[in-house]
N, C-alpha and C positions, 0 to 999 in steps of 0.2 A: 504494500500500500504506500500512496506517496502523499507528501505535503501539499496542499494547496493552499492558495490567499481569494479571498474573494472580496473585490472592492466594490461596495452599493449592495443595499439591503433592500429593493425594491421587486418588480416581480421576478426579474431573467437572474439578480442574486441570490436571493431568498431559493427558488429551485436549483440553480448550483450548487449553493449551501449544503439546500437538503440534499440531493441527491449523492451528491459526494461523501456526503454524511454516511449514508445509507447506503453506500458502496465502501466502507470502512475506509474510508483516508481520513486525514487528518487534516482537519478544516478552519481554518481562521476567516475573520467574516470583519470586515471594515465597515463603521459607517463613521458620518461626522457628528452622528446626531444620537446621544445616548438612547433617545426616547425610540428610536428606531426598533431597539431590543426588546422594547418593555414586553411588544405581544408573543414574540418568542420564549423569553423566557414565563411569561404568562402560561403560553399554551404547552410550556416541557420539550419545546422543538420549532422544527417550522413541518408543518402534513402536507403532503404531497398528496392529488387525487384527479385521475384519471387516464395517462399513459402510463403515468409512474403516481404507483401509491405504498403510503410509507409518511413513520416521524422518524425525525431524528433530531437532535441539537448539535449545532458545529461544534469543535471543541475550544474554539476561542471567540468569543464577541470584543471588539473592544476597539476605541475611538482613536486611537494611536498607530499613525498609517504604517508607522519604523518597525512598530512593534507585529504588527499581521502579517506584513511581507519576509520578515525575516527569517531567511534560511528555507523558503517555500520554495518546493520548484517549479512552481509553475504559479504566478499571480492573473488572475481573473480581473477584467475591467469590466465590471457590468453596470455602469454607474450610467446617468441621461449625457448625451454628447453634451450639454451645458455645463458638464462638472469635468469635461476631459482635459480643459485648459489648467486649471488650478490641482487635477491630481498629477498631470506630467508635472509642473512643476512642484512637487513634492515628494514625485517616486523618483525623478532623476536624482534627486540627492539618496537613497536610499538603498538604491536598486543596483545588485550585484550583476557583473560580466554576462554570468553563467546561471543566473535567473533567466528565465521566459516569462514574459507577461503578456498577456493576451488581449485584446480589445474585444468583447464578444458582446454586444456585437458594437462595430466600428461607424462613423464617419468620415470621407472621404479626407484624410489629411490629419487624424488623431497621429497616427506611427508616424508621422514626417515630424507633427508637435513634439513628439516627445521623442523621438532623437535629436530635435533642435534642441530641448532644453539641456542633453548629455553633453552637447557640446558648449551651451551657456553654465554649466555646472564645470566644466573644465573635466567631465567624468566618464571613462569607457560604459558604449551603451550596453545596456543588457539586450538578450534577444527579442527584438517585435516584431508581434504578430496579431494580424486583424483576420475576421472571417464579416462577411458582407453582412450577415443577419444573427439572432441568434440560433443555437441550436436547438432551442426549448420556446414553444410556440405558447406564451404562459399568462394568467394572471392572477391577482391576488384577489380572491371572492370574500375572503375573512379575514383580518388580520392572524399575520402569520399560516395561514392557509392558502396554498395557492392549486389551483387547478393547472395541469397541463394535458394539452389541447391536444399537443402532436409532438415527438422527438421528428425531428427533419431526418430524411432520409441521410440527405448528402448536401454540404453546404460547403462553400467555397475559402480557402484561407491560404496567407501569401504571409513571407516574414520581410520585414528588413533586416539586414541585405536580402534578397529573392534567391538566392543561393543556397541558403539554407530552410527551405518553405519546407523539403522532405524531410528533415529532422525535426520539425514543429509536427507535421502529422504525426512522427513516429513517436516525439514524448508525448504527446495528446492523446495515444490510441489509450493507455492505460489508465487514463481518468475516465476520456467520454468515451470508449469504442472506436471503431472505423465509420466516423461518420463525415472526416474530413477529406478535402481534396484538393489539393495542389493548386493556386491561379497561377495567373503567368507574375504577377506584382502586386502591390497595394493598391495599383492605382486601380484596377480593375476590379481589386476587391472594392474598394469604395467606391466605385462610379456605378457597382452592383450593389449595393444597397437600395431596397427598390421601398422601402416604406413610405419615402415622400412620392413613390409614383402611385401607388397605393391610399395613402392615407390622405392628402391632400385636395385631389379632385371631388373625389364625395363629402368631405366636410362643408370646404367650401363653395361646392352649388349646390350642397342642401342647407346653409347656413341657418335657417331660423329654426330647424328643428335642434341644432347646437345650442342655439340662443334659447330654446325652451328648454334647451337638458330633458330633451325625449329620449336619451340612451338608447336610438333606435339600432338590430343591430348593422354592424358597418357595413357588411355585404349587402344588406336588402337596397341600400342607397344608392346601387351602380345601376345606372338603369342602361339599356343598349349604347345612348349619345354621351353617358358619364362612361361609358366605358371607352367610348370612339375618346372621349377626352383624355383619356388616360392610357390609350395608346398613341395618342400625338406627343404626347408628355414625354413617353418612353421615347420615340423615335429622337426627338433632340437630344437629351441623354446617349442612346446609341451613337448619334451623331458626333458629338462631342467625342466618345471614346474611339470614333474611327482615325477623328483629325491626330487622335492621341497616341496613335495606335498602339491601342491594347483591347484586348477580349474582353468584352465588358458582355454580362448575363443580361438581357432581354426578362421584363416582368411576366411574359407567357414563359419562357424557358424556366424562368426561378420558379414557377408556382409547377412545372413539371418536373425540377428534380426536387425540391423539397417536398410536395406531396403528390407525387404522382398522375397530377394532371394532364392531360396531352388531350384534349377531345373536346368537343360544342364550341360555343360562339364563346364570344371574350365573357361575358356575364355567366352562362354555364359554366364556363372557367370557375369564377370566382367563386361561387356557390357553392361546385364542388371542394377548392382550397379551403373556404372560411369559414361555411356553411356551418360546419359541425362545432364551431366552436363560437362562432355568434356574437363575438365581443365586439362592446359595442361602440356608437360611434363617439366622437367628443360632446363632454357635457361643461362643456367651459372657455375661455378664451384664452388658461395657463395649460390648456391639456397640450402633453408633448407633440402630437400632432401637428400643431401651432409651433410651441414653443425650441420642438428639437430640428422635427421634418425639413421646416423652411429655412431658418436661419443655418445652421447644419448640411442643410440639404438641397435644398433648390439655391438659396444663396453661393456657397461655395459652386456650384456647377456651374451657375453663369460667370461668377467670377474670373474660375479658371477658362469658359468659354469666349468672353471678353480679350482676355489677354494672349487667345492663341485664335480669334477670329471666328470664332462661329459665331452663328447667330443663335439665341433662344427666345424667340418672343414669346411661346404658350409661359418657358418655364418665369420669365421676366414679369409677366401678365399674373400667374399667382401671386409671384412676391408683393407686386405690389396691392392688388385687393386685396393679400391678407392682412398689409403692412396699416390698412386703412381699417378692417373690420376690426382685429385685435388691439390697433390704437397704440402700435409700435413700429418703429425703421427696419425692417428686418436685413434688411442690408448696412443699417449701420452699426447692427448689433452681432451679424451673424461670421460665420470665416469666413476669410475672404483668401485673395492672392497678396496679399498687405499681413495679415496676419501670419501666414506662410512663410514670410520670408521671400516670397517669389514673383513680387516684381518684378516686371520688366522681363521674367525667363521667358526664354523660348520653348516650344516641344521639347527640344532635345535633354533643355536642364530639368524641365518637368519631369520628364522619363526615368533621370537621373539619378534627381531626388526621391521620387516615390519607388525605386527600385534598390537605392542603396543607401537611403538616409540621407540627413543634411553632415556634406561636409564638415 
């Protein structure tokens, strides 16, 4: 059995937690926020129920990031892409050579952040590694009770350097299984991250049932023309990662190796992907959808789009209705090619960096 760190106590933590738990490793469980704990240790664990069922308690809780990571061989990033800027800058001071830390699941440019911070620490990086989504398809129904939905078949994961991406699957097999698989780089894992292609078009053209907090669930909302939208969405995405070239997953492709979809229109798609688990859509104008998807997600795409020539009007066109309905800049909040470090680069330094780190 081996050591794990698991950073963020929210739904994708809280089921790494437990499951790791419940696969006998030995578990350290980071939040920043003591009160995070309270219902864990309320409930004698965190229960796991429906793919995976099962309690268990990690064998360490505790608000001391030095103290969770240390001597773990493998740290878990499962914290909202909002908390990825301030925890690089807190694991780069901490984080051993010969540690792996994971991003699960990533946005586009977290492993470039935090190899830049190794080099602003003056400190050899440890190994990173992102995979596009998570591998646990989860949510918290109770506190400290979380449902999973679906283990993914097969989900995509790259290291910096890209060199060593086959030795991240192979220490990974003995935590989660063989459920990983090789990309060609980061970049590709990030530009596959399909939750803002996913999550964003049905919020926002169905905005007032948001605004009512109908908790409707999120698939019923793709109707055939939210679906044509959300294959327009993807296609600029693709687009971008062609100018970039790198293999980047298509949102029909992802929904058919993560759960086996391959068959009916784009909305029979979905139904069958989401259908079973029904979660629902946003009931707020802080839900991550909002808060992680656009700024994280659609922002950063254009940005790096911007600066190597492509055009995105659909993905430009959400940013800013959202930037208006949530009553925030989400471009002056979100990553950009400024936060990056990557001004002014061209394809080839982009390629570069997202395949071997920041210098």
């Amino acid at each position: 059995m081996g050591t794990i760190a698991v950073i963020g106590a929210g739904n994708v933590g809280q089921t790494i937690a437990g499951h790791m738990s419940l696969k006998g490793h030995s578990v350290r469980m980071y939040s920043a926020w003591e009160r995070e704990f309270d219902p864990i240790q309320d409930r004698g664990g965190i229960e796991l129920f429906g793919e995976i069922n099962g309690s268990a308690m990690p064998e360490m809780l505790t608000t001391d990031i030095a103290t969770a990571v240390a001597g773990a061989e493998v740290v878990v990033i499962a914290a909202p892409a909002f908390a990825h800027p301030g925890l690089s800058a807190s694991l780069a001071q901490v984080l051993e050579p010969d540690q792996l830390v994971v991003f699960q699941p990533t946005v586009l440019g977290s492993g470039v952040e935090l190899s830049r911070q190794f080099v602003l620490e003056n400190r050899p990086p440890s190994l990173i590694a992102e995979s596009a989504t998570s591998l646990y398809t989860c949510r918290l129904k109770e506190p400290a009770r979380v449902y999973v939905g679906a283990v993914k078949d097969s989900i995509r994961i790259s290291s910096l350097p890209n060199s060593r991406t086959q030795e991240v699957v192979e220490r990974l097999a003995s935590f989660f299984g063989e459920h990983y698989s090789p990309a060609v780089d980061s970049l590709a894992v990030g530009l596959s991250n399909s939750n803002p292609i996913y999550h964003v078009p049905p919020a926002v053209l169905n905005f007032k049932t948001v605004e009512d907090a109908d908790r409707l669930p999120q698939h019923t909302l793709v109707t055939p023309r939210i679906a044509e939208a959300i294959e327009a969405l993807d296609q600029e995405r693709l687009s971008l990662s062609s100018t970039l070239h790198t293999d980047t997953t298509g949102f029909w492709q992802f929904l058919a190796d993560a759960y086996g979809v391959t068959e009916g229109s784009f909305v029979d798609r979905v139904v069958q992907g989401y259908g079973r688990q029904a979660f629902p859509e946003p009931d707020s104008l802080t839900h991550r959808y909002f808060t992680e998807d656009i700024p994280f997600g659609l922002v950063v795409w254009s940005s790096i789009g911007n600066e190597v020539g492509v055009k995105m009007p659909l993905t430009d066109g959400f940013i800013a209705i959202s930037s208006v309905l949530c009553g925030v800049d989400f471009k002056e909040t979100g990553r950009t090619v400024d936060s990056l470090g990557l001004a002014g680069a061209g394809v080839d330094e982009i390629l570069e960096v997202f395949r071997h780190g920041t210098p």
